[in-house]
C-alpha positions in Angstrom: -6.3 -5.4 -10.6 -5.4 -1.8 -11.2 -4.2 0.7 -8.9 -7.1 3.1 -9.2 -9.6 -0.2 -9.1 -7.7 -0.9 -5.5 -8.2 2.1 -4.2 -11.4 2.3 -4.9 -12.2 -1.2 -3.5 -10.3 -0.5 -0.4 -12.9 2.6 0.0 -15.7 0.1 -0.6 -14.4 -2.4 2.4 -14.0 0.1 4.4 -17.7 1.6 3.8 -19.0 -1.9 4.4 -17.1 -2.3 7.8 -19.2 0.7 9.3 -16.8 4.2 8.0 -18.6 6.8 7.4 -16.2 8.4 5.1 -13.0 6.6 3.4 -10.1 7.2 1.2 -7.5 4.6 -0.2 -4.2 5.8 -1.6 -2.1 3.7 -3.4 1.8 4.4 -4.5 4.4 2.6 -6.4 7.4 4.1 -6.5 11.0 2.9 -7.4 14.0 4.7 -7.7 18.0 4.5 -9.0 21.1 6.0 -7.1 24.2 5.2 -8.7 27.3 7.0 -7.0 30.9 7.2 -9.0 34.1 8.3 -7.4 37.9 7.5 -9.3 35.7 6.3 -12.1 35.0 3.5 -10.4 31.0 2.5 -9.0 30.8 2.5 -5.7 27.5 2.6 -5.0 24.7 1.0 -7.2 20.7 0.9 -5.5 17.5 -0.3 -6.4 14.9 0.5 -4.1 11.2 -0.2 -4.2 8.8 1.3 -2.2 4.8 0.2 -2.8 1.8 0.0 -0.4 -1.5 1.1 0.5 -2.7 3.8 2.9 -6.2 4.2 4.1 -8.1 6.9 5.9 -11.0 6.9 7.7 -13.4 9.6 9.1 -16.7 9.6 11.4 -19.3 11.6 11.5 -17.4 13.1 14.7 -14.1 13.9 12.6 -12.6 11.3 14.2 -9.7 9.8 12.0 -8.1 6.9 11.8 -4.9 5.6 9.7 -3.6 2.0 8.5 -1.4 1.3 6.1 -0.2 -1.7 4.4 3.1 -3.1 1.8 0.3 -6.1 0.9 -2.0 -4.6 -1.7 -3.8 -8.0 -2.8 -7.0 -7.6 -3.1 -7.8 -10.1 -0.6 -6.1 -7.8 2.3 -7.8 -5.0 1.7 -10.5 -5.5 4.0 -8.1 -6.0 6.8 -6.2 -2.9 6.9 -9.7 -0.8 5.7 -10.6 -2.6 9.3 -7.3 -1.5 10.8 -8.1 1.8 10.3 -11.9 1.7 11.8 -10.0 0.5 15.0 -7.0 2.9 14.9 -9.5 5.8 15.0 -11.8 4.7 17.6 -9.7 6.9 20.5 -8.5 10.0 18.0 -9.6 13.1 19.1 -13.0 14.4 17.5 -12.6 17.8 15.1 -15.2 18.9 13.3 -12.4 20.1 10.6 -11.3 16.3 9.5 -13.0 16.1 5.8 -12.4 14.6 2.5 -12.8 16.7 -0.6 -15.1 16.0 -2.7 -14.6 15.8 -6.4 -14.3 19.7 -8.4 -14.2 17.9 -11.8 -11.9 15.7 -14.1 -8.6 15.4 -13.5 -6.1 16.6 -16.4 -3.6 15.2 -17.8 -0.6 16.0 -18.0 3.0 15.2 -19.2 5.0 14.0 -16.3 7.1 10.8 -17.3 9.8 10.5 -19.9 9.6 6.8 -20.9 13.3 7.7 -22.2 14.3 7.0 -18.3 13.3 3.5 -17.9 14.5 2.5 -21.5 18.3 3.8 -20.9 20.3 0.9 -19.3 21.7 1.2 -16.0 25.4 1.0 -18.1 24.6 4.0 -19.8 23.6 5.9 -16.7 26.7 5.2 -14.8 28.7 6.1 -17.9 26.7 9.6 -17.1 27.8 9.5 -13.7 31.2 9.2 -15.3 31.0 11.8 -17.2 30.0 14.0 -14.4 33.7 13.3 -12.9 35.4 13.2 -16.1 34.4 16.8 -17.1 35.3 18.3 -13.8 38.8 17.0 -14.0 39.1 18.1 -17.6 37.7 21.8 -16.4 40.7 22.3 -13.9 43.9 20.3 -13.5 43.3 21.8 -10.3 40.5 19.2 -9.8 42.2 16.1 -8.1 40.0 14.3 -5.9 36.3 13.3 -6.0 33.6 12.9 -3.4 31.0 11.8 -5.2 29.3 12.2 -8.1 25.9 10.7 -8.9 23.1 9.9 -11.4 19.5 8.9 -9.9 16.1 8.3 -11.3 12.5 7.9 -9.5 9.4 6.4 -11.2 6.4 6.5 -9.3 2.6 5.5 -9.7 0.1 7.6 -7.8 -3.5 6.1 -7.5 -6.3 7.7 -4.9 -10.1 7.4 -4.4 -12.5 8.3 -1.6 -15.9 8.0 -0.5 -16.5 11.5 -2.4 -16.3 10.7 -5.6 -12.8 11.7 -6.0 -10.5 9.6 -8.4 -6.7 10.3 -9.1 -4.5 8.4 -11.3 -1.0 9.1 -12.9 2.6 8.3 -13.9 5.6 10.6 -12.7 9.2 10.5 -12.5 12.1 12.7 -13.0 16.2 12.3 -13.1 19.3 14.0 -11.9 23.1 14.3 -12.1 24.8 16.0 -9.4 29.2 16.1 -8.3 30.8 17.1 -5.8 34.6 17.5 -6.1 37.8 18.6 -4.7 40.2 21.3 -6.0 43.7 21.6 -4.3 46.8 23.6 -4.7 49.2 24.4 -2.0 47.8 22.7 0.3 44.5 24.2 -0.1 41.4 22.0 -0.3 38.1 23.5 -1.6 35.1 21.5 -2.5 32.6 22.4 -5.2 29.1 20.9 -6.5 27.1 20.9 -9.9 23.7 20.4 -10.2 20.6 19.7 -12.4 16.7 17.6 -12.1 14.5 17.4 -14.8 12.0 15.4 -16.3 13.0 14.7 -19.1 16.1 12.4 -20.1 17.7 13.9 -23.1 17.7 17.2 -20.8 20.7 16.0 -18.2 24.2 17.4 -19.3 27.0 15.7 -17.2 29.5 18.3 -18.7 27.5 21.3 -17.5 27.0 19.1 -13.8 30.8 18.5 -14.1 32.4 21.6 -15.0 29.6 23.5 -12.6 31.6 21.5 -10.0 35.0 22.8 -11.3 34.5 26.0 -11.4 32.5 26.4 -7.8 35.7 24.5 -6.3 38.8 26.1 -8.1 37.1 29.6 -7.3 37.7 29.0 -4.0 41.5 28.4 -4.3 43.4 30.7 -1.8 39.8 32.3 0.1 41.0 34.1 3.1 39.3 35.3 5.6 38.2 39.2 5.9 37.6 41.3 8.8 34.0 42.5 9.7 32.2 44.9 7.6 28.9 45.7 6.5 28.7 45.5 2.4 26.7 44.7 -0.1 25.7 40.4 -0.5 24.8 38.6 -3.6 23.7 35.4 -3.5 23.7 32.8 -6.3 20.7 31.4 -7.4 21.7 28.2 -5.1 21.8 30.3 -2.1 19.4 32.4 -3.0 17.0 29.3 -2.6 18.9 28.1 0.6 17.3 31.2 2.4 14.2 31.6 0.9 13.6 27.8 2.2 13.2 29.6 5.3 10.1 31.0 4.9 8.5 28.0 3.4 7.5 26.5 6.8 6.2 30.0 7.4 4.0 29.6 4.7 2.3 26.3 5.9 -1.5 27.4 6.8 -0.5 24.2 9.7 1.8 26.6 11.1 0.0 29.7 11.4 -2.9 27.9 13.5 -0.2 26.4 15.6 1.5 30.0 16.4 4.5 28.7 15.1 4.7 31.2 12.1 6.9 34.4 12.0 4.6 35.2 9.3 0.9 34.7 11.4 -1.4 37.6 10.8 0.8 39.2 7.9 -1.6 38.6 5.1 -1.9 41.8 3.4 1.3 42.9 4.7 4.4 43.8 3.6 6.9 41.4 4.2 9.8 41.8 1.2 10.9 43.9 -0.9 8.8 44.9 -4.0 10.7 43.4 -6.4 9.7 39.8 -4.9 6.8 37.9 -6.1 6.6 34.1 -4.5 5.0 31.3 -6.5 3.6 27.7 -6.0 2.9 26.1 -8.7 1.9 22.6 -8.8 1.0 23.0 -12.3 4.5 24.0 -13.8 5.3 22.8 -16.8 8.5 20.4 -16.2 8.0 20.9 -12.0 9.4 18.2 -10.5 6.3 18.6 -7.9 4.2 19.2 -10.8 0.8 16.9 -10.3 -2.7 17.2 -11.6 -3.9 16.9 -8.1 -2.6 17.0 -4.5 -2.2 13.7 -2.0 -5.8 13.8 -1.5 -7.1 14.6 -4.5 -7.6 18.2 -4.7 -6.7 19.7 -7.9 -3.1 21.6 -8.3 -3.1 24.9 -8.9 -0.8 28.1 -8.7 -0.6 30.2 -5.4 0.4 33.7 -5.3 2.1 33.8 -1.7 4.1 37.1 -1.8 3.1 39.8 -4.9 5.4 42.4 -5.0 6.9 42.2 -1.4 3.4 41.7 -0.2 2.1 38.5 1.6 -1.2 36.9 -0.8 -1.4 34.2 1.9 -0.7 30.6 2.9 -0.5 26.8 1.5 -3.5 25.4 2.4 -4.5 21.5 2.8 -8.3 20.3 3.2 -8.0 20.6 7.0 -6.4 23.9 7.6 -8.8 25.1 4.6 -11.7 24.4 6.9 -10.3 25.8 9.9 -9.6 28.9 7.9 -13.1 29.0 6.1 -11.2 28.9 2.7 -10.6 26.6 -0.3 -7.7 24.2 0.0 -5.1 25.4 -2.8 -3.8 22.0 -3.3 -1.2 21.4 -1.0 -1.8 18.6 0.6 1.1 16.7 0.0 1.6 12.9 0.8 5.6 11.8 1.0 4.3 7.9 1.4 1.2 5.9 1.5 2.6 5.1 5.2 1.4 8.9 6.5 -1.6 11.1 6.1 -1.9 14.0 3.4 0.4 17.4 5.4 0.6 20.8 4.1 3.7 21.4 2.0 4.9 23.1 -1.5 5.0 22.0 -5.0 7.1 24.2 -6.9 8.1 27.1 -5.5 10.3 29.6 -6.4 11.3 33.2 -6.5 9.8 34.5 -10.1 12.9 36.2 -12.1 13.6 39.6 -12.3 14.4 41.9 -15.9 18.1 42.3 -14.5 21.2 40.3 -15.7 23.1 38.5 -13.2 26.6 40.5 -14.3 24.9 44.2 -14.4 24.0 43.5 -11.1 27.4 42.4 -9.7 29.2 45.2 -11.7 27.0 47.7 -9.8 28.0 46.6 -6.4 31.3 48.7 -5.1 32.5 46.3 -2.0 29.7 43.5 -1.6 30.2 40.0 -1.2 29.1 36.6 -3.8 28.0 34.2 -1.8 28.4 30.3 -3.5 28.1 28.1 -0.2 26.3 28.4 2.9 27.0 25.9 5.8 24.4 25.7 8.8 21.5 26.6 7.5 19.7 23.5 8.5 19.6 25.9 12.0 17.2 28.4 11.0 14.4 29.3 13.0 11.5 29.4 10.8 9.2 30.6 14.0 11.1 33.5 14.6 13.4 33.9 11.2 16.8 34.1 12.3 19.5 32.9 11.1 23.4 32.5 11.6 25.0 30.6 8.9 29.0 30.2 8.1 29.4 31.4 4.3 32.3 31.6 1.5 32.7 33.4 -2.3 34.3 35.8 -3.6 34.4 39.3 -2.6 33.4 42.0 -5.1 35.5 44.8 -5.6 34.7 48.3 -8.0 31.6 45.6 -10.1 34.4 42.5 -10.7 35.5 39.9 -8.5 38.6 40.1 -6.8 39.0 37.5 -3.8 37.7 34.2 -2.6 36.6 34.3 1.2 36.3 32.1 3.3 35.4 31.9 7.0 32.8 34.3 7.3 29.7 34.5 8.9 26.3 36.0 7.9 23.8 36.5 10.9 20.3 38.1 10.8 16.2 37.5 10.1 15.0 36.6 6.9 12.2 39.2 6.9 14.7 42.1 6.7 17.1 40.4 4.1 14.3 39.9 1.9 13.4 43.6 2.9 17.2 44.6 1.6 16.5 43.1 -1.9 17.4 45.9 -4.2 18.1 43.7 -7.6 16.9 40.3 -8.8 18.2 38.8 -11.8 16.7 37.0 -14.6 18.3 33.6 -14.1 15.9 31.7 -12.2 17.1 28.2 -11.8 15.6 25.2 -10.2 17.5 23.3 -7.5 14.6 20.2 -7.3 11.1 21.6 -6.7 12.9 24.6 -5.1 14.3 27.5 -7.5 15.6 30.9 -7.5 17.2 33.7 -9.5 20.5 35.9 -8.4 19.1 38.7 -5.6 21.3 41.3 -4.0 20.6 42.6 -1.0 21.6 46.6 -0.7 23.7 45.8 3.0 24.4 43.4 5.3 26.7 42.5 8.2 29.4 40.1 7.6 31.8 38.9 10.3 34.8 38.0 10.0 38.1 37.1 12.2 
C-alpha cells in the first residue's frame, strides 16, 4: 500500500471509530552523516526515521494525538483508536480545525535522484576533499575538527477528513568543515559551508578553502579597547541575528505575549532598506514544499517591507484565532508531534550594494565572522549579548583580527542602524542573508 493510500485509510478508521474530524500524516525519512578528520572516517550513520501520526478533532475542538513506527495496514485502526482516547480529557477550543482542501497541489522539483545514486565511497571522498582543500589553502591549516558530508531523503504523505491530500519526494545535501589554523602558538578555528538540492551543486573546494580562509584571518586577533564604530556582519552573521526575530514572527507567540514584536503590524520596526521574506515556494529552498505539515498550500509571506512589519507566520490554529488565512506555516519536524508554527525559507532579500563598496566606506567599523552565545537571546524582549571576533576596518580596508570582544544590545534597534545591505545574499540551510552594516554600535572590549 502507498503512503498517500495509508493516510487516507488511517482517516477512514478513525471516522469509523466515532472522530468527527481526522488527519493521518505519514513520513519516511532517512538520512547520511559521514564525518572525516586526518583523512580518516570517523564517523559513518544511517538513520531511518518512518511512522505515522494521527489527529483527531470533535465537534468541541477537542484534540487528540497518537502516533505510531508500525504503519501496516492492519494497525492503523489501533493508533486511529489511540488517538480518540488520547483526546477525550484535552481542553475544548473552538480554534482546533483541519483545512480544508484550496485546490490541487503542485508539483514541484525537490529531489535530485543524483543523491541516492552516488555511493557512500564517493561521498566520503567529498568529505575528503573538504579537508584536503583547506590544508592546501593555508600551510597555516594543521589540524581538523571535522569536516562532513550528509544527505536527507524524505517522503511526505497527508490526508484528512477534508478532502485534503498531500504527497511528495524531498531531500537535499551538504558539505560543511571546520578547521584549525595555528602559528605561534595561536589557535583559531574556521568553518565553510554550503546545502542545496541538487548534487552536482556541492563544491568541497569552496567548503574547504571557505574554512581556510575564516581560520587563518584570525591569526594574531587581539583584543581592542571599547569604542563605539561602525559593525559589518557577514552574511553568516547577518543570519545569526536576524534568527532572533523569527520566534517573534510566530502568530503562536504573539497570542501568548511572548513577542517583542505583538501589536507592531503596520509599524516600523527596521530600517527601510529591509524587506523579510518566507518563502516556502523558493526555487531550490531547502524548506521549499508544495504544501505545509497539514496540508495548506505554501506560499510567500511578506513579514517586514521596507523596515515595516506586513505581519506574522500563521498556522490553521493561530489563523482562526486571528480571523485570518493560515499562510502555510504549519510546519511538522516528525509524524511523532502535531503541525506548530514555524518558517520555510526565510531570508533577508539582497540589497543593490556590493559587499567591498560597503566595507571601503566604513572609516573605523568592525567585520564580524563569528559570534559565540547567541543561543542566549531573548526573543521576548530582543536583547542580546554575544562574545564576537573579525577583523577591524580601518580608512575602507581591513587592518586587524579581533578577538575578545563583546557586542550587547536589542535587535530592534540594530536592525534600525542598517544603513547598507549588500547584494550577496547567501543561504545558510533554510536561513539566509546578505552583508548589512549597521551605521554604530557599542563594542567592548578589555
Amino acid at each position: 500500500m502507498q503512503y498517500l493510500e495509508l493516510a487516507a485509510q488511517a482517516v477512514k478508521e478513525a471516522e469509523k471509530a466515532g472522530a468527527y474530524h481526522a488527519e493521518a500524516y505519514v513520513l519516511d525519512a532517512k538520512s547520511l552523516t559521514i564525518e572525516v578528520a586526518d583523512q580518516a572516517v570517523e564517523t559513518l550513520k544511517f538513520a531511518n526515521d518512518t511512522g505515522i501520526g494521527v489527529r483527531v478533532i470533535s465537534p468541541e475542538g477537542r484534540v487528540g494525538f497518537a502516533f505510531s513506527t508500525d504503519i501496516a495496514p492492519g494497525s492503523l485502526d489501533a493508533v486511529a483508536r489511540q488517538a480518540i482516547a488520547n483526546g477525550l480529557n484535552t481542553s475544548a477550543d473552538k480554534y482546533n480545525a483541519l483545512p480544508a482542501s484550496t485546490g490541487a497541489i503542485p508539483t514541484l522539483k525537490l529531489l535530485d535522484p543524483k543523491i541516492a545514486a552516488v555511493s557512500v565511497e564517493d561521498k566520503i571522498e567529498m568529505a575528503r576533499q573538504v579537508e584536503a582543500a583547506a590544508r592546501q589553502t593555508d600551510q597555516k591549516v594543521r589540524r581538523t575538527e571535522r569536516c562532513v558530508y550528509e544527505d536527507v531523503e524524505y517522503g511526505v504523505a497527508l490526508a484528512n477528513s477534508r478532502q485534503v491530500t498531500v504527497q511528495y519526494r524531498s531531500g537535499y545535501c551538504g558539505l560543511y568543515g571546520v578547521v584549525l589554523a595555528e602559528a605561534d602558538g595561536d589557535v583559531q578555528p574556521g568553518m565553510g559551508i554550503m546545502y542545496c538540492r541538487d548534487f552536482d551543486t556541492l563544491n568541497p573546494q569552496i567548503v574547504g578553502r571557505e574554512a581556510a580562509f575564516e581560520a587563518s584571518r584570525l591569526i594574531g586577533a587581539k583584543c581592542i579597547g571599547t569604542t563605539q564604530a561602525a559593525l559589518v556582519l557577514s552574511p553568516h552573521i547577518a543570519t545569526n541575528f536576524f534568527a532572533v526575530l523569527i520566534p517573534a514572527l510566530s502568530a503562536d507567540a504573539v497570542q501568548k505575549g511572548r513577542s517583542l514584536l505583538k501589536n507592531k503590524v503596520g509599524r516600523k520596526v527596521a530600517s527601510s532598506l529591509i524587506s523579510l521574506v518566507d518563502d516556502g515556494r523558493l526555487d531550490g529552498g531547502i524548506a521549499t514544499a508544495p504544501a505545509d505539515g497539514e496540508g495548506v498550500l505554501s506560499q510567500r509571506t511578506d513579514l517586514i517591507r521596507d523596515g515595516v512589519l506586513q505581519g506574522y507566520l500563521y498556522n490553521t490554529y493561530t489563523a482562526g484565532r486571528d480571523g485570518v488565512s493560515s499562510t502555510g506555516n504549519g510546519v511538522r519536524h516528525s509524524f511523532k508531534g502535531g503541525p506548530e508554527v514555524g518558517p520555510t525559507n526565510i531570508f533577508i532579500k539582497p540589497g543593490v550594494r556590493k559587499p567591498g563598496d560597503i566595507i571601503s566606506e566604513v572609516r573605523d567599523g568592525f567585520y564580524v565572522t563569528s559570534v559565540m552565545g547567541m543561543h542566549t537571546a531573548n526573543p521576548i524582549s530582543g536583547d542580546f549579548s554575544v562574545g564576537a571576533a573579525g577583523v577591524w576596518i580601518k580608512n575602507g580596508e581591513f587592518a586587524q583580527a579581533v578577538r575578545g570582544v563583546a557586542i550587547a544590545g536589542n535587535i530592534l534597534d540594530l536592525m534600525e542602524g542598517i544603513d547598507a545591505v549588500g547584494d550577496d545574499l547567501r543561504f545558510f540551510g533554510s536561513q539566509g542573508a546578505p552583508t548589512v552594516r549597521i551605521n554604530q554600535i557599542t563594542i567592548s572590549g578589555s
